[in-house]
C-alpha positions as CSV (number, residue, x, y, z in Angstrom):
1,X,34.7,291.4,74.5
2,X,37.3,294.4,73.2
3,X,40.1,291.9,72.9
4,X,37.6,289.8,70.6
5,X,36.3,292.7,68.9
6,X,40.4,293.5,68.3
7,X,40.6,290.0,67.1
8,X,38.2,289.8,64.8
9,X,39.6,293.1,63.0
10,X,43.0,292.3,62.8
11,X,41.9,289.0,61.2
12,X,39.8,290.8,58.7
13,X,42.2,292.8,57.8
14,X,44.5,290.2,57.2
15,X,42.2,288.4,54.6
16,X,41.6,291.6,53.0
17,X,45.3,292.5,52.2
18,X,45.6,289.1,51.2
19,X,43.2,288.9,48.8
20,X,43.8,292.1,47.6
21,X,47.2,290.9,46.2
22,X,45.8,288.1,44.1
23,X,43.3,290.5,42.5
24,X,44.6,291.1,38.6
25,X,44.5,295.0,39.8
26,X,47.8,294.7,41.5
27,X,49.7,292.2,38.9
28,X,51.0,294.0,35.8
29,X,50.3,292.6,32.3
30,X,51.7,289.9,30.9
31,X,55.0,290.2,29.8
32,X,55.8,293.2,31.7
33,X,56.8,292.6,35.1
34,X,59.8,291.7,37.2
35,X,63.1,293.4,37.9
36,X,64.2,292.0,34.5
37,X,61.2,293.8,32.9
38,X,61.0,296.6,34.6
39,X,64.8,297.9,35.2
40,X,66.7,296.0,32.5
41,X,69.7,298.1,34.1
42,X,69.5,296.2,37.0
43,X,70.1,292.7,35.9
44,X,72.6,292.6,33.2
45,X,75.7,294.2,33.0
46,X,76.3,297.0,30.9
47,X,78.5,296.1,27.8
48,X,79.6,298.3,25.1
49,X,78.8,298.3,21.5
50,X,82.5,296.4,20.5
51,X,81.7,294.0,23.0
52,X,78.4,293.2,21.6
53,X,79.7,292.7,18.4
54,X,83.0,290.4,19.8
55,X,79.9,288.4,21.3
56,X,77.9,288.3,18.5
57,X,81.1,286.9,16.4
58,X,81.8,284.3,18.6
59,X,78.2,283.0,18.1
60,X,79.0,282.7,14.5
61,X,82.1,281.4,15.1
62,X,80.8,278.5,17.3
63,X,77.8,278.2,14.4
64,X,80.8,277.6,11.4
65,X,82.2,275.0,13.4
66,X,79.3,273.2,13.6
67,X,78.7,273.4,10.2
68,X,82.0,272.4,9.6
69,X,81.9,269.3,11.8
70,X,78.3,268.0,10.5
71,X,79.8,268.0,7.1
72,X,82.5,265.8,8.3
73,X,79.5,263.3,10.0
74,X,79.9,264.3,13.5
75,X,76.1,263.8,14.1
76,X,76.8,260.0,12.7
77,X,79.8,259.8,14.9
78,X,79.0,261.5,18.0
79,X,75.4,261.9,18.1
80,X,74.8,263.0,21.7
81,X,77.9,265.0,21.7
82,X,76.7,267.1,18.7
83,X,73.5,267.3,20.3
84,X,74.8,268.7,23.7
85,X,76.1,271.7,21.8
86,X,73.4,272.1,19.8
87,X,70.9,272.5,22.9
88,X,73.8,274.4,24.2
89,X,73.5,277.0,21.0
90,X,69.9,277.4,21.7
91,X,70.9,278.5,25.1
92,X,73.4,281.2,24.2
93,X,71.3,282.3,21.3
94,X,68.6,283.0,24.2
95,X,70.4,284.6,26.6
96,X,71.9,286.9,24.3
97,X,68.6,288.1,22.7
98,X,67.3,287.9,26.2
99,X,70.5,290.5,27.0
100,X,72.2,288.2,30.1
101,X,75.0,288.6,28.5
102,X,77.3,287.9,30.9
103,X,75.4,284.4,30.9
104,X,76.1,284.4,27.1
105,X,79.9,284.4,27.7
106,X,79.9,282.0,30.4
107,X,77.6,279.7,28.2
108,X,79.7,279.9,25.5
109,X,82.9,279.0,26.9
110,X,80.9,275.6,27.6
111,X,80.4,275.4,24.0
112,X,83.9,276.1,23.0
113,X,85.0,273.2,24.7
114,X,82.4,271.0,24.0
115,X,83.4,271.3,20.3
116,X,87.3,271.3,20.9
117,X,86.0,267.9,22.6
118,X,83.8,266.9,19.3
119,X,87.0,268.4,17.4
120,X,89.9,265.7,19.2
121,X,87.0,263.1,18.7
122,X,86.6,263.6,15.1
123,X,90.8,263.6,14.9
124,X,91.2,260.4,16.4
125,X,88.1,258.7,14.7
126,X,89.9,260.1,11.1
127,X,93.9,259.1,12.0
């Protein structure tokens, strides 16, 4: 009868904590939750002011040369390949407001070769 009696407790107490977690008392607000929320510090690395800005001008680096390569009809030419980097644009531009930085850089070496791909594309298309 005490073992049941033990049991019965240990299940209820169980359920209890269980259900306690899901309760909206215990989850934080939206938008303000998580490691990347909560300690920033913690998730991205910690990058100086210069190193921003270096970031920042290889976005609008990358941005020029597809500005430059749409006026030369590299949508008409290589549709899908204009449209990688563009989706890939939207990505960097994301993770750098999102500050994953690190993810930024990595990103954007994808990019730069995608478009020194599109670039030898467009080379051989004009010769």
């Amino acid at each position: 009868m005490t073992h049941n009696l033990f049991k019965l407790y240990g299940v209820s107490i169980v359920t209890l904590s269980l259900c306690a977690g899901c309760s909206s008392f215990y989850w934080p607000q939206h938008g303000h939750g998580g490691i990347a929320e909560g300690r920033p510090h913690m998730v991205h690395w910690h990058y100086e002011r210069h190193q921003l800005d270096l970031i920042k001008m290889q976005i609008t680096d990358v941005r020029q040369d597809m500005h430059i390569l749409r006026h030369n009809d590299a949508d008409k030419y290589h549709p899908a390949l204009m449209h990688d980097i563009e989706m890939q644009m939207i990505l960097v531009e994301r993770e750098f407001e999102g500050h994953f930085y690190k993810d930024t850089e990595n990103n954007l070496i994808k990019v730069q070769n995608l478009l020194i791909r599109l670039q030898k594309k467009m080379e051989k298309h004009q010769i």
